[in-house]
C-alpha positions in Angstrom: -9.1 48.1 -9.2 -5.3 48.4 -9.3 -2.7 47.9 -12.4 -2.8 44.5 -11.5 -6.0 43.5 -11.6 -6.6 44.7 -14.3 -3.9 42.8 -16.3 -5.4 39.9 -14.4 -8.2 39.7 -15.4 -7.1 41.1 -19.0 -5.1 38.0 -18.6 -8.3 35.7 -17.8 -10.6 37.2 -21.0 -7.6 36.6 -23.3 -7.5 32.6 -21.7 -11.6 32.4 -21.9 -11.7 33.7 -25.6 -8.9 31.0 -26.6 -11.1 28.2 -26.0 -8.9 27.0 -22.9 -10.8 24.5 -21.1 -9.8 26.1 -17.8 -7.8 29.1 -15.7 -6.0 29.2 -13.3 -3.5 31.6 -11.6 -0.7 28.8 -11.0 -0.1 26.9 -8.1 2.2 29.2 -6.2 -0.7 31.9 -6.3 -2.8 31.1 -3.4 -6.3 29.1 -3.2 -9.2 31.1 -5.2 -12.5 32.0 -3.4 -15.2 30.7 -6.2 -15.3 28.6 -9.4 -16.5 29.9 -12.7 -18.5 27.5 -14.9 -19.0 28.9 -18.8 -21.2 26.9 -20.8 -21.1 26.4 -24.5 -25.1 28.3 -24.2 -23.1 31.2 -22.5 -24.9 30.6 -19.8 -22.2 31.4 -16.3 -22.6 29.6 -12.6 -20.6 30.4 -9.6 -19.6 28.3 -6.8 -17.7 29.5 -3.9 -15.1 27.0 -2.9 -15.6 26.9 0.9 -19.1 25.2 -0.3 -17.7 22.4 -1.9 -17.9 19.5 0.0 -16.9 16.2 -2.0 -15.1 16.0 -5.2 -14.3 12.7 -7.4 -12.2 12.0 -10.2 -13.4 9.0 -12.7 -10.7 8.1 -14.6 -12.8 5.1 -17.0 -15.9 7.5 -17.2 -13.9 11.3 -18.2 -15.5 12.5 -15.4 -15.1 14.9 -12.1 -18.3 15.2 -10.6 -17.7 18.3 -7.7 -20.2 18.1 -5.1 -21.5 20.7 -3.6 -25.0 21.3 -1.0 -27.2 22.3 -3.7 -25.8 21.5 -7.2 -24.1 18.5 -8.8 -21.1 19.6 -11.5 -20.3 17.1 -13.6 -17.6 17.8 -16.3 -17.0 15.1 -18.6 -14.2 14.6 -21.5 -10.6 13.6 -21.7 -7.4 14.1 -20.1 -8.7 15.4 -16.9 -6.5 14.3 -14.2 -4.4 17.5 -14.1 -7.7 19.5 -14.0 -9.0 17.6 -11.0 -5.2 17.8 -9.3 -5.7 21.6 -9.2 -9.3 21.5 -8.4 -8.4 20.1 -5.3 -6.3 22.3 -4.3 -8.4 25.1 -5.1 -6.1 27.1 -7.9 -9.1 26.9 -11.0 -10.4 29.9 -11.4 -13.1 29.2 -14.5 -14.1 26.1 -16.3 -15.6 26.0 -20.0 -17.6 23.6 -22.2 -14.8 23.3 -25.3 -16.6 24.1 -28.2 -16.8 20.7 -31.1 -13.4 22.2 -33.4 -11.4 22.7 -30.1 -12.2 19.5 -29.0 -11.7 17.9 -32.5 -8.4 20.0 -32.8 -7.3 19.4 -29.2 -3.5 18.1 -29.4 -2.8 14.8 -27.7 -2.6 14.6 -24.2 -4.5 18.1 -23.9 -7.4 18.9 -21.5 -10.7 19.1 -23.2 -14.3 19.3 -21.7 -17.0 17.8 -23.7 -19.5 18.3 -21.2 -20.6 20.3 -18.1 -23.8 19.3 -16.2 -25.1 21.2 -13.6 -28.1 19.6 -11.8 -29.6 19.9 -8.2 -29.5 17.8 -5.4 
């Protein structure tokens, strides 16, 4: 692992262990390969991108519910649209479950995920 990897993924702990509800490396930083889903358990799932095959934002519900062959992902809370805007274009690295004082402390207009549920097809 070069330099900078390793202050990449320095970069990615430091993001996880601030309660962040998701990574990613930017928009100008190319597509990532697979999707990291933390839940509040600390239980980890990994889904490679080029598996996904349908993705949907509901805007009434809080929900993006990513499809892919064998698994349903369902994340669920508020202020989601910019999550799902860079879901689709592949540039989220990790998701997380926001634990209940982030989500109680989250400022207005801020990402939060209640929920993540991860059930088979």
């Amino acid at each position: 692992m070069n330099d900078a990897q390793k202050r990449e993924n320095a970069n990615t702990m430091s993001e996880v262990d601030s309660g962040k509800p998701y990574g990613s490396r930017g928009q100008n930083r190319g597509e990532e390969v697979a999707l990291d889903v933390r839940l509040q358990n600390g239980d980890a799932w990994g889904f490679s991108y080029s598996y996904l095959l349908a993705w949907r934002f509901h805007a009434e519900a809080g929900q993006i519910v990513l499809v892919f062959p064998a698994y349903e992902v369902k994340v669920n809370g508020r202020n989601l649209r910019s999550l799902y805007d860079l879901l689709l274009q592949r540039h989220v690295r990790w998701l997380q479950e926001s634990g209940p004082q982030q989500a109680k402390f989250a400022e207005e207009g801020e990402a939060v995920i209640t929920s993540i549920k991860i059930e088979e097809r």
